[in-house]
C-alpha positions in Angstrom: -109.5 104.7 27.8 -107.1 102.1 25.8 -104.6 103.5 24.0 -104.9 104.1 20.4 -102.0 104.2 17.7 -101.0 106.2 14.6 -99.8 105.0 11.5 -97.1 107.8 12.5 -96.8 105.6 15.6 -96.7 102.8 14.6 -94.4 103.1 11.4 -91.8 104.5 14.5 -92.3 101.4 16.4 -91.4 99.4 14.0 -89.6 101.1 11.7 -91.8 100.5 8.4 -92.7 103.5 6.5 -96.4 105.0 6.5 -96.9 104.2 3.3 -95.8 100.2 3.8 -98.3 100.2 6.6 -101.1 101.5 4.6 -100.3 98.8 2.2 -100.7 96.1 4.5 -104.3 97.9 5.6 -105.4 98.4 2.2 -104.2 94.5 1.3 -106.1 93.4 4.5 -102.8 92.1 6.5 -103.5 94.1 9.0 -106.9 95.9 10.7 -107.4 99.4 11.9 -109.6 101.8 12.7 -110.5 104.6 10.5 -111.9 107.7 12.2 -112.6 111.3 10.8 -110.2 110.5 8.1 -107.2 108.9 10.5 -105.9 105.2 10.7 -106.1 104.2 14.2 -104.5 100.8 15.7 -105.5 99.4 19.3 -103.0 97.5 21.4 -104.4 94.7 20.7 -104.4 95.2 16.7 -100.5 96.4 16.8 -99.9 93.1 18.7 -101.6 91.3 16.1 -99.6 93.3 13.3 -96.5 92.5 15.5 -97.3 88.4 15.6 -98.3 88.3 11.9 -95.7 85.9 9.7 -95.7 87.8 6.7 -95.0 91.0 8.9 -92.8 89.9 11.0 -89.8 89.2 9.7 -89.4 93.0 8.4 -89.9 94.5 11.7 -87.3 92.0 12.8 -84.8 93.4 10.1 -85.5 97.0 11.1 -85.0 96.8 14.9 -82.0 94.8 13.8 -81.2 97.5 11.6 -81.2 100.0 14.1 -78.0 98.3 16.2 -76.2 97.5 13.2 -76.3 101.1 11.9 -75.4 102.7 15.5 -71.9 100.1 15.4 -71.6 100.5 12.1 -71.2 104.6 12.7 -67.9 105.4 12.8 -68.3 109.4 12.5 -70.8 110.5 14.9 -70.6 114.1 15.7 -72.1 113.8 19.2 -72.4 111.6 21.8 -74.9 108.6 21.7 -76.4 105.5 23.2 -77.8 102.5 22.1 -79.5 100.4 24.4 -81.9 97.4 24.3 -84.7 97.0 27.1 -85.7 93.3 27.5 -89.0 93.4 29.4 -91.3 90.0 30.2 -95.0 91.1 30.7 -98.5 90.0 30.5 -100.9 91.7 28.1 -101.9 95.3 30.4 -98.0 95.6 31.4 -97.0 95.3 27.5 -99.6 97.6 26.7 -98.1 100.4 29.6 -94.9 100.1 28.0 -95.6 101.0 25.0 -97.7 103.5 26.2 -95.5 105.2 28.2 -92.8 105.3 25.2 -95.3 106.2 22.5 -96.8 109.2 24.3 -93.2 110.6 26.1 -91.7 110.5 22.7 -94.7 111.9 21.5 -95.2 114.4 23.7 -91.5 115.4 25.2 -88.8 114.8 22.5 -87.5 115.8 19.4 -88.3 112.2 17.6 -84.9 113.2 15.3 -82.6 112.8 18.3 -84.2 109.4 19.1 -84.7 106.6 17.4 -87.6 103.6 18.9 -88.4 100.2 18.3 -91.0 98.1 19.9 -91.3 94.1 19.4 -93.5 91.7 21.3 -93.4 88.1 21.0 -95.3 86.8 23.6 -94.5 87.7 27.2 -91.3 89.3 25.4 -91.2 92.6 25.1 -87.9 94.7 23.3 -87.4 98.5 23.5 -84.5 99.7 21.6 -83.8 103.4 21.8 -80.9 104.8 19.9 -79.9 108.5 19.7 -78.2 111.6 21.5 -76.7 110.4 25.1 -78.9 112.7 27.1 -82.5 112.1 25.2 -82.0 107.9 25.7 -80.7 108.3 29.2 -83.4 110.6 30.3 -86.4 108.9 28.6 -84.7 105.6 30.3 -85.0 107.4 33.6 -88.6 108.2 33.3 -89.7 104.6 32.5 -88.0 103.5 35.5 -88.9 106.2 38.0 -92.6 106.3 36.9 
């Protein structure tokens, strides 16, 4: 069964609000899935979402945002990581990624300890997790033990 996204979902991977995505279904930028009342996104749609110009360039500036906030934090009260997973992978492989990242953060942490960014370009894939030291380090164990 492929894989179906959230606006919840996908505003995380990218860092738009709900509200911006909606926009961009109701203006026609992007295509979804409406069923019993809930905006679902297949891989292939969030790629398209991910690749589109007018699009694109903010999901850029929030991933970016995301780095330049965690430097710029000079008071953090607990310790954290940032880190930045550069994956190349075809289509299914891209699609397992964020899979596996959607669903464990979905499923197994407390999404205000973690912060998640997806981008695609291509073959290109980029992960950034930010957030407390032991929620990044173990959700980066998982991904590369499973």
């Amino acid at each position: 069964m492929e894989q179906k996204y959230t606006v919840n979902q996908v505003a995380a991977m990218t860092g738009l609000s709900t509200r911006t995505i909606r926009n961009y279904l109701r203006s026609g930028l992007i295509s979804g899935e409406k069923t019993d009342g809930v905006w679902l996104f297949s891989a292939e749609e969030f790629a398209d979402m991910l690749s589109n110009p007018t699009i694109k360039p903010a999901v850029k500036a929030k991933s970016n945002a995301v780095i330049f906030d965690f430097i710029a934090d000079d008071r953090k009260k607990n310790n954290k990581i940032c880190t930045i997973l550069d994956l190349y992978a075809d289509e299914n492989e891209a699609e397992a990624v964020s899979q596996f990242f959607c669903s464990a953060i979905n499923n197994d942490y407390n999404t205000a300890d973690l912060t998640f960014k997806y981008e695609k370009n291509g073959k290109n894939i980029r992960v950034i997790l930010s957030g407390v030291e032991d929620v990044v380090a173990d959700l980066i164990n998982r991904y590369y033990s499973e």
